[in-house]
MMTF fields as JSON, N, C-alpha, C and O atoms, coordinates in Angstrom:
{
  "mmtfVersion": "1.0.0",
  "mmtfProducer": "UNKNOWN",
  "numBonds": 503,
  "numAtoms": 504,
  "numGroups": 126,
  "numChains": 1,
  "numModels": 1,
  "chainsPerModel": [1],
  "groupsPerChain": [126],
  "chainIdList": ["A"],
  "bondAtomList": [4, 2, 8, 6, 12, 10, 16, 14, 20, 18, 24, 22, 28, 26, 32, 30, 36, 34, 40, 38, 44, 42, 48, 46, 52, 50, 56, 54, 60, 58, 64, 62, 68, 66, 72, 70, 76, 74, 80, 78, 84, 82, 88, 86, 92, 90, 96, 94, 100, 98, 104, 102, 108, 106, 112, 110, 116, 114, 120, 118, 124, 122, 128, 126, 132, 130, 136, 134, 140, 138, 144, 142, 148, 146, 152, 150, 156, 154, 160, 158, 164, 162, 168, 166, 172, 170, 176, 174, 180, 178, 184, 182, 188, 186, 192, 190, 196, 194, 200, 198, 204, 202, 208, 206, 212, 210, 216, 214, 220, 218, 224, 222, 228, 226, 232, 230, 236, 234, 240, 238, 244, 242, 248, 246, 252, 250, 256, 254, 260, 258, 264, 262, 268, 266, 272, 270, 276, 274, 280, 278, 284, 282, 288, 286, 292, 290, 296, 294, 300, 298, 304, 302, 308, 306, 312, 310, 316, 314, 320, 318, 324, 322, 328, 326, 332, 330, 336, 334, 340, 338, 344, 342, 348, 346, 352, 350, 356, 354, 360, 358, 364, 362, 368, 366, 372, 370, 376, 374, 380, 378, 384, 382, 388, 386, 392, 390, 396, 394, 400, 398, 404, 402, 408, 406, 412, 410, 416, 414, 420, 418, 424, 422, 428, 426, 432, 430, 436, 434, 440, 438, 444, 442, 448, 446, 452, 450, 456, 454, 460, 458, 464, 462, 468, 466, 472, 470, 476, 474, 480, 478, 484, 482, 488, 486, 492, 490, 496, 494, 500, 498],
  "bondOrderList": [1, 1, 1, 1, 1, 1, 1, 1, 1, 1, 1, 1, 1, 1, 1, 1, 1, 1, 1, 1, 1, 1, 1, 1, 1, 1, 1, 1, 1, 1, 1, 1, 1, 1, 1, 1, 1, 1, 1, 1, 1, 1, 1, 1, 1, 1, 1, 1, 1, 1, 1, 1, 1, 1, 1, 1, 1, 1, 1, 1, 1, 1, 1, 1, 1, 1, 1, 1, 1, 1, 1, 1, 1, 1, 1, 1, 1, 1, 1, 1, 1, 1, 1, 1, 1, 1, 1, 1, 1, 1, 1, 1, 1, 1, 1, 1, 1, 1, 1, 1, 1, 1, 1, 1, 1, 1, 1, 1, 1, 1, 1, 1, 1, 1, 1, 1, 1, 1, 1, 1, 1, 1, 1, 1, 1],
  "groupList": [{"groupName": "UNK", "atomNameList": ["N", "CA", "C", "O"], "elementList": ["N", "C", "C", "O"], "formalChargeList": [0, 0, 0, 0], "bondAtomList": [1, 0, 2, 1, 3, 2], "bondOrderList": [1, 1, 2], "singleLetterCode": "X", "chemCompType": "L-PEPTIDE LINKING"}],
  "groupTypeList": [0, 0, 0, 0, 0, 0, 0, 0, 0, 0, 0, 0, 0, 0, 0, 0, 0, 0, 0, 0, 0, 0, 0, 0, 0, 0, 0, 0, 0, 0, 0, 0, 0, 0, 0, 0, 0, 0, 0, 0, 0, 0, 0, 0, 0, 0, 0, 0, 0, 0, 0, 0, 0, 0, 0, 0, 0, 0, 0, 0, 0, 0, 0, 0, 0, 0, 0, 0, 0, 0, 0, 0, 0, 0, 0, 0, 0, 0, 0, 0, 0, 0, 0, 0, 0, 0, 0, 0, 0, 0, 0, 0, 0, 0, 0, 0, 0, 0, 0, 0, 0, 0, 0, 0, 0, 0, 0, 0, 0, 0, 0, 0, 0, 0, 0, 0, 0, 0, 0, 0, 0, 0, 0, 0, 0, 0],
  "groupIdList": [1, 2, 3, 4, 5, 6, 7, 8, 9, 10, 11, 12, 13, 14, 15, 16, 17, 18, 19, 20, 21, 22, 23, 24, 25, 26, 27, 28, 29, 30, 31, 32, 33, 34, 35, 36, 37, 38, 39, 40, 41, 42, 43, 44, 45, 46, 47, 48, 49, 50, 51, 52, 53, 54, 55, 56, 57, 58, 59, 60, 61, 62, 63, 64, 65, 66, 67, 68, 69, 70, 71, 72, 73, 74, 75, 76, 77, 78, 79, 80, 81, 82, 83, 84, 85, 86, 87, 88, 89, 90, 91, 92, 93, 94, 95, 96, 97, 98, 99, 100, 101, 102, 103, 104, 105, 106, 107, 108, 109, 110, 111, 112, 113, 114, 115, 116, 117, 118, 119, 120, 121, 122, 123, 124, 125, 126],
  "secStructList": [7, 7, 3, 3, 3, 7, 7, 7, 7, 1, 2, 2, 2, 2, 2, 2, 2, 2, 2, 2, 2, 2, 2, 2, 2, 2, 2, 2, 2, 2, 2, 2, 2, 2, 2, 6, 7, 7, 7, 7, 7, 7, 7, 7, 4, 4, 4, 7, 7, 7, 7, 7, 7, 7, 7, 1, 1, 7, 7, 7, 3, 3, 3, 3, 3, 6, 6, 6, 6, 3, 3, 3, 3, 7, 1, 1, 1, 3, 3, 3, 3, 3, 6, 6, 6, 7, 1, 7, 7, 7, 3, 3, 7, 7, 1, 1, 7, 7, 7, 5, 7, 7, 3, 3, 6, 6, 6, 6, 3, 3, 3, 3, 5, 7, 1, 1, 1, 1, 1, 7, 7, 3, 3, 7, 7, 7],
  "xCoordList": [160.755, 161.054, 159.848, 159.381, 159.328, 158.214, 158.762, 158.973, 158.952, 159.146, 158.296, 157.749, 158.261, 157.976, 158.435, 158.62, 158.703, 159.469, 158.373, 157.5, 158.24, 157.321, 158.173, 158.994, 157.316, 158.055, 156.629, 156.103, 155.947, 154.822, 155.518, 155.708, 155.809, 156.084, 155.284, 155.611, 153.953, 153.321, 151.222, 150.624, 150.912, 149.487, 149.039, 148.458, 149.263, 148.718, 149.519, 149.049, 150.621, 151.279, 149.714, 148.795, 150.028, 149.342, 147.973, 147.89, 147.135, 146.045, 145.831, 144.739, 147.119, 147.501, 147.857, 147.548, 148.634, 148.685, 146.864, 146.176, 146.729, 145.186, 143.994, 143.238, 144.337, 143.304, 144.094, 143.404, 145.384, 145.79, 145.504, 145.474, 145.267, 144.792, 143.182, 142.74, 142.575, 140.916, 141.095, 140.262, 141.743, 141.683, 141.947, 141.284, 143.301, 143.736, 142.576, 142.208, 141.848, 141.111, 139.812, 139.352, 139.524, 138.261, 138.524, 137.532, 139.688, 140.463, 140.495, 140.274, 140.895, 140.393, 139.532, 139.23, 138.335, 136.853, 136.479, 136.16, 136.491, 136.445, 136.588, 135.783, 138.119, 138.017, 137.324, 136.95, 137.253, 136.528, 135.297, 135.051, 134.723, 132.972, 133.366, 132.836, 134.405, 134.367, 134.332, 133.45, 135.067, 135.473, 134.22, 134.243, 133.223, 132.172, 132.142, 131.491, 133.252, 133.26, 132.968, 132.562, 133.178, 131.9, 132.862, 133.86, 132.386, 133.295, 132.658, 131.497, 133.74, 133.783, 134.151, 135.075, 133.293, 132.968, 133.909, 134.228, 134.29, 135.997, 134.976, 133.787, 135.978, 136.328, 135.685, 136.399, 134.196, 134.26, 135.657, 136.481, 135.536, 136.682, 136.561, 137.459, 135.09, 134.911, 135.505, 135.387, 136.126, 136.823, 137.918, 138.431, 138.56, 139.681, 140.174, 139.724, 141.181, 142.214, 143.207, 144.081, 143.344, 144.584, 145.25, 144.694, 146.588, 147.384, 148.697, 149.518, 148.656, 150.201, 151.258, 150.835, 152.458, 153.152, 154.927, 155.769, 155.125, 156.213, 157.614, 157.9, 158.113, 159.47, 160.174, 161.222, 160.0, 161.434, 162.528, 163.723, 161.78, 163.142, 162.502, 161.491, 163.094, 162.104, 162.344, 163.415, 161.219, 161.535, 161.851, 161.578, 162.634, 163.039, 162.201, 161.432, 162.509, 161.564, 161.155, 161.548, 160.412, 159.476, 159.453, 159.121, 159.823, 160.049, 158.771, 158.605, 158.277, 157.319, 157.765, 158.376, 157.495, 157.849, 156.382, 155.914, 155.684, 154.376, 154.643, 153.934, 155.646, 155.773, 155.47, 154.62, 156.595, 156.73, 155.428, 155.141, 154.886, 154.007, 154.801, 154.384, 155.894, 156.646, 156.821, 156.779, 157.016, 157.239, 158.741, 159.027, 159.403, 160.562, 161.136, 161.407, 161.164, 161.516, 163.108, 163.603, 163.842, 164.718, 164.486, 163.7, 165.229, 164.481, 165.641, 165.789, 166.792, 167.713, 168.409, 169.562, 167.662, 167.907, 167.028, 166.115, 167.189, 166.361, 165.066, 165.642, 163.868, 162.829, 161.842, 161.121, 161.606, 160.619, 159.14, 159.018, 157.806, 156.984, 156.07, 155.844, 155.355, 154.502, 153.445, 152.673, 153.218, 151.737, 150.448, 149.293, 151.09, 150.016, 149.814, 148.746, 150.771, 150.568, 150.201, 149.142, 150.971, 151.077, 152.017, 152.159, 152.432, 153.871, 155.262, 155.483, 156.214, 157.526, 158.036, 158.333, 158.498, 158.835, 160.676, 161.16, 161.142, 162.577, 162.982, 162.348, 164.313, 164.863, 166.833, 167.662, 167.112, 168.52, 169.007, 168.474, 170.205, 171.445, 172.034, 172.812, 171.893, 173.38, 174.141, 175.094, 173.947, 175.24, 174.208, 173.004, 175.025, 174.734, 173.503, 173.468, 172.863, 171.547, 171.084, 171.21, 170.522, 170.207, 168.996, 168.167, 168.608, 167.116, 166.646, 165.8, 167.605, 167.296, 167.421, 168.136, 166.172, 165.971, 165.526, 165.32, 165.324, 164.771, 164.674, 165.229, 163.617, 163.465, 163.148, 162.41, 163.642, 163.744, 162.738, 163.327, 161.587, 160.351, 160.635, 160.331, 161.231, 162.027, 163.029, 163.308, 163.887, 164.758, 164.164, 164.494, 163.518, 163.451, 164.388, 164.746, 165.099, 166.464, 165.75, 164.622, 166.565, 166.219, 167.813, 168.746, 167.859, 169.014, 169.274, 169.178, 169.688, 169.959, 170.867, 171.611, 170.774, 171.977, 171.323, 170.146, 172.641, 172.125, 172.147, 172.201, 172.107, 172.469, 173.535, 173.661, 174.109, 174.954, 176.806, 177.644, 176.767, 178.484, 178.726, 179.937, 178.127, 179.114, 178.621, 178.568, 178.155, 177.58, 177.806, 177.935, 177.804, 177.891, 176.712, 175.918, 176.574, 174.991, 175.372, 176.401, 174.136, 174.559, 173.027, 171.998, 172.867, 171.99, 171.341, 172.145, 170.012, 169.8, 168.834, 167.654, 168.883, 167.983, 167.46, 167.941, 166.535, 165.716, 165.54, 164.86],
  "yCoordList": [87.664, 88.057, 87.708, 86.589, 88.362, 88.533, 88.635, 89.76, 87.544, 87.501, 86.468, 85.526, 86.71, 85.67, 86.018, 87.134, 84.513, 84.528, 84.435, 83.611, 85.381, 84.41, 85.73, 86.633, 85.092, 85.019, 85.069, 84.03, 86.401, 86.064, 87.006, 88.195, 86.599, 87.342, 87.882, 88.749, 87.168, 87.632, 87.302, 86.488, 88.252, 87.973, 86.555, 86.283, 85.36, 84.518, 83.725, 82.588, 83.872, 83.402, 83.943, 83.278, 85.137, 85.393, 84.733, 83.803, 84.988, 83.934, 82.515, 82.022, 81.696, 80.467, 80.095, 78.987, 81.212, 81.384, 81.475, 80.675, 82.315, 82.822, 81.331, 80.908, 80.756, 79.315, 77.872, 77.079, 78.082, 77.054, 77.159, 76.205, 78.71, 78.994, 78.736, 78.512, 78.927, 78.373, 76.817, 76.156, 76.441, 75.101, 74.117, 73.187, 74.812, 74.267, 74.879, 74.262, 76.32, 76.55, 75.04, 74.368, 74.861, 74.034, 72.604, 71.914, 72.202, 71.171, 70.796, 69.801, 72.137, 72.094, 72.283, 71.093, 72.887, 72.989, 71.674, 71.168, 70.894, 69.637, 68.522, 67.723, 68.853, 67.832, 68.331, 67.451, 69.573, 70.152, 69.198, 68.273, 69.318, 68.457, 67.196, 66.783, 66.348, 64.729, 65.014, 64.384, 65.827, 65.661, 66.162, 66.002, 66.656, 66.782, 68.0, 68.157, 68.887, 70.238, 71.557, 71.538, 72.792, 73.819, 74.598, 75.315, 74.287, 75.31, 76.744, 77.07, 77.487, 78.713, 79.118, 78.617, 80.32, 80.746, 81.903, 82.961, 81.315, 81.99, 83.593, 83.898, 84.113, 85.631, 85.902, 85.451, 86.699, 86.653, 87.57, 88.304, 87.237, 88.164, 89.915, 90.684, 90.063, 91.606, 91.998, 93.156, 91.055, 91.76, 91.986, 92.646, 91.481, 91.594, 92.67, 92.721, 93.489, 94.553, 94.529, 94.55, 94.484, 93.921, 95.011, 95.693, 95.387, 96.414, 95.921, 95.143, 96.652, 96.273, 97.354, 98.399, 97.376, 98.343, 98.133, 97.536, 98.71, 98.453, 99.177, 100.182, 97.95, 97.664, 98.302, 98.771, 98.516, 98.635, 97.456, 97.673, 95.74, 95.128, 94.141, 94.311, 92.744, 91.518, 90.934, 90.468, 91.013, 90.821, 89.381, 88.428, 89.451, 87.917, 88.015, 87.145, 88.937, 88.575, 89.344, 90.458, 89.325, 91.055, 90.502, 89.359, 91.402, 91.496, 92.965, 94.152, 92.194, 93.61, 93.897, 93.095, 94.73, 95.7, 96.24, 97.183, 95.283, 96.188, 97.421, 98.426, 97.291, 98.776, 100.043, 100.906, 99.916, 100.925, 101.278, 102.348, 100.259, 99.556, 99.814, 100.449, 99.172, 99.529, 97.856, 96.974, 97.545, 96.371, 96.808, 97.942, 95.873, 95.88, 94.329, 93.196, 94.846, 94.114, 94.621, 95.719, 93.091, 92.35, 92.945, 92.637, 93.608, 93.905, 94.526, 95.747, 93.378, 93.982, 95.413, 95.785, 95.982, 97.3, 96.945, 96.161, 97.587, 97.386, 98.006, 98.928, 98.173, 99.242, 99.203, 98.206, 100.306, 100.443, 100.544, 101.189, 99.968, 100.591, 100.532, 99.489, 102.027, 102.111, 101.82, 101.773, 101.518, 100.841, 101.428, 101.033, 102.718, 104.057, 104.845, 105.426, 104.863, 105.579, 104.157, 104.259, 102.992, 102.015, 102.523, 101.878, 103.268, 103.345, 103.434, 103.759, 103.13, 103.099, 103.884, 104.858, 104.212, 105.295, 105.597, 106.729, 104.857, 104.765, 103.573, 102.524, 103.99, 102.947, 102.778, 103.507, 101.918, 102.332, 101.282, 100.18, 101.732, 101.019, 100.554, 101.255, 99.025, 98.472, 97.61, 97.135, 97.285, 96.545, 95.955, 96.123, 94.904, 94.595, 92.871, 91.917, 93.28, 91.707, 91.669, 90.504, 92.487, 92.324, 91.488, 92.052, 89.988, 89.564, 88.418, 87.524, 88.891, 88.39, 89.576, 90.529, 88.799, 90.293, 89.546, 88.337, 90.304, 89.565, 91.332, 92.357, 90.968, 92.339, 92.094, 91.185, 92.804, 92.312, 93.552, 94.565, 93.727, 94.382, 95.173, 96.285, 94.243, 95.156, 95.921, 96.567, 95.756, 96.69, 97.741, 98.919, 97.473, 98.506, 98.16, 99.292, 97.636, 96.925, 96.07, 95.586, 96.078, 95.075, 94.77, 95.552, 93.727, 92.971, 92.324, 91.122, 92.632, 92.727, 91.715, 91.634, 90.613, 90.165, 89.649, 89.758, 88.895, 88.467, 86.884, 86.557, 86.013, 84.463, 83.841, 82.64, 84.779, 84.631, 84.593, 84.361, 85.079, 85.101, 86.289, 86.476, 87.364, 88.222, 89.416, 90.358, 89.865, 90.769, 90.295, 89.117, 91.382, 91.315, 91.661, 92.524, 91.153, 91.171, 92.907, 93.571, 93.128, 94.989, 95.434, 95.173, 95.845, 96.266, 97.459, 98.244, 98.177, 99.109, 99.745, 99.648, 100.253, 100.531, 102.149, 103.245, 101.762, 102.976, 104.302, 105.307],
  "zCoordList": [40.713, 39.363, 38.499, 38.708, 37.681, 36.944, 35.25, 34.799, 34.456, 32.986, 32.344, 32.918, 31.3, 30.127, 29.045, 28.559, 28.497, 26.919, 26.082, 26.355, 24.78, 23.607, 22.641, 22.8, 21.572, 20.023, 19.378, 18.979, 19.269, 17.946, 16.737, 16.993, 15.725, 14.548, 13.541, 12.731, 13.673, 12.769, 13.284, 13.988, 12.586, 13.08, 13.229, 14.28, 12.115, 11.855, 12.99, 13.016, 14.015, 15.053, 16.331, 16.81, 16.434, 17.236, 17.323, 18.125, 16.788, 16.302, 16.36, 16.639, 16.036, 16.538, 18.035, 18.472, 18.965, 19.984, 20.689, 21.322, 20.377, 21.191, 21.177, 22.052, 19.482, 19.22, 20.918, 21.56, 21.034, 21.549, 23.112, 23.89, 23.473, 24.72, 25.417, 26.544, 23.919, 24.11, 24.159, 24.78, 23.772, 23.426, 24.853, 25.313, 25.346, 26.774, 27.622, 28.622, 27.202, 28.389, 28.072, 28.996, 26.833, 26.705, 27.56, 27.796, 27.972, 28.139, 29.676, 30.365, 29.858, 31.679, 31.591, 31.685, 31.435, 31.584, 31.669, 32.745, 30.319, 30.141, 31.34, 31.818, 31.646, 32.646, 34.328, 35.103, 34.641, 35.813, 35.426, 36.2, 34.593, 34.529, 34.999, 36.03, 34.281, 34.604, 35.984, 36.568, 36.752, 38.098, 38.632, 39.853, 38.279, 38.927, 40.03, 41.063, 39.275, 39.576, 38.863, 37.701, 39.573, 39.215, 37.435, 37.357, 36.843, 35.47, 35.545, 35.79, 35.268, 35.064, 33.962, 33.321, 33.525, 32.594, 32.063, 32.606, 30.695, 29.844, 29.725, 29.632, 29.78, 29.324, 27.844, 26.948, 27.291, 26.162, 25.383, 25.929, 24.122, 23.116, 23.846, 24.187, 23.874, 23.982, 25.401, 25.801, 26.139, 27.447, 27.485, 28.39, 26.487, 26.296, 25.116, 23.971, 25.671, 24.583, 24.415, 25.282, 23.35, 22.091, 21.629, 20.768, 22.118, 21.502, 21.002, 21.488, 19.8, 19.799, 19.751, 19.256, 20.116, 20.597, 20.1, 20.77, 18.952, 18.22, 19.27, 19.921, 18.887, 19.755, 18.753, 19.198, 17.505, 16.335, 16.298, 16.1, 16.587, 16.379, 16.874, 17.555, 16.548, 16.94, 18.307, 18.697, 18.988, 20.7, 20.873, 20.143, 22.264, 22.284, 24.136, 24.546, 24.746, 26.257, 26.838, 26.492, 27.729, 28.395, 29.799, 30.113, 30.543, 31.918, 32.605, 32.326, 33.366, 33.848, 35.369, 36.075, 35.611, 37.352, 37.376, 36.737, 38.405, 38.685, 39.398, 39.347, 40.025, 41.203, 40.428, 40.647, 39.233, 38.199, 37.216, 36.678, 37.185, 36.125, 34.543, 33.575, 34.694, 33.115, 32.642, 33.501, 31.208, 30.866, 30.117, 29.732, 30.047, 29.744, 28.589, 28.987, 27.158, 26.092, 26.001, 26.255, 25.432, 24.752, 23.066, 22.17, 23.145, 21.061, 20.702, 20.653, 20.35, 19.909, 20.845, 20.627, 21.705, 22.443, 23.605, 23.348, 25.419, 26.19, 25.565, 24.987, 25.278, 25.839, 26.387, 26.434, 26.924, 28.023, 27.543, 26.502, 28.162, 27.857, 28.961, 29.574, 29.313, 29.976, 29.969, 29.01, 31.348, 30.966, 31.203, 31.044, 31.724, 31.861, 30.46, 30.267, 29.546, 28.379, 27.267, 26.648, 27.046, 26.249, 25.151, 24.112, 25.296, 24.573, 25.123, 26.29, 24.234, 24.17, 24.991, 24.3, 26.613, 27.036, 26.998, 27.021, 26.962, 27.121, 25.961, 25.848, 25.017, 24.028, 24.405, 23.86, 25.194, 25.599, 24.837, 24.706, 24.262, 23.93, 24.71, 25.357, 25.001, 26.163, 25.525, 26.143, 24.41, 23.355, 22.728, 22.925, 21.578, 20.607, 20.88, 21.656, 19.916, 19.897, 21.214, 21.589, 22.271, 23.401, 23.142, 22.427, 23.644, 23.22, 24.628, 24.614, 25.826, 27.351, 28.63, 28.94, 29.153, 30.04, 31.206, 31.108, 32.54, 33.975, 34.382, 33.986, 35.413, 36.376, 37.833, 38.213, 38.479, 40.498, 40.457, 40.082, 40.697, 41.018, 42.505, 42.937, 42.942, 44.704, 44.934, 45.944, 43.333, 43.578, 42.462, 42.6, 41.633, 39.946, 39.565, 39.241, 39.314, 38.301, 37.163, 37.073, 36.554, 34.977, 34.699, 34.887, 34.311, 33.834, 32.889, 33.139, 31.482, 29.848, 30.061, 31.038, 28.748, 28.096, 26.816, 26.473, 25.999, 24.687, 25.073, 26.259, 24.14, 24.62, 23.214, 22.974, 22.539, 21.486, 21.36, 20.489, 23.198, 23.847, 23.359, 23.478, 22.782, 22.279, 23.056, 22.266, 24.518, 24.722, 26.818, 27.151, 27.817, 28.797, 29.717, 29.342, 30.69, 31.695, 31.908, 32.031, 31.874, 31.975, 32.985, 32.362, 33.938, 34.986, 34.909, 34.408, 35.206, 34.011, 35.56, 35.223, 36.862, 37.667, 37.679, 37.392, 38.047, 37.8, 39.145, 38.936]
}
């Protein structure tokens, strides 16, 4: 199973996110030297691409299926997004506040719920 949870709401999140990742990367680097081992050299900014890709609704988790290559957000609604186009390919209704998700990559299944009691695990395969 292939997920992660995060929560950026706003640029100045994101940005705070990205500073705390240089920071842990400076950290292990750091300690690779005491240990008198070889550091490797971070990723400049320019290798990296930054999209953002509106869910319509504030995400709570993203589940990816490399098979498919689709990512799959919690946003109030399942949706899909490809990762061949980078947009929104599919927006399904499976009940109300959906903002927990998991995906089995071996089967193409994805598996929705909310964490509020008011909503049922609902299975969504492709």
């Amino acid at each position: 199973m292939y997920h992660a949870s995060f929560r950026i709401g706003s640029p100045r999140a994101a940005v705070a996110a990205a500073v705390a990742v240089a920071a842990l990367w400076c950290a292990v680097q750091a300690s690779a030297a005491d240990q008198g081992l070889a550091a490797v050299r971070m990723p400049s900014a320019s290798q990296f691409r930054v999209r953002n890709i509106d869910v319509g609704g504030g995400s709570g988790q993203v589940g990816v299926d490399p098979g498919t290559r689709s990512a799959w957000v919690a946003a109030g609604r399942l949706v899909r997004i490809s990762e061949a186009t980078q947009r929104v390919s599919a927006k399904i209704n499976v009940g109300p506040n959906v903002n927990l998700v998991a995906v089995d990559p071996g089967r193409h299944a994805v598996w929705t719920t909310c964490n509020n009691g008011l909503c049922s695990l609902t299975e969504v395969s492709e």
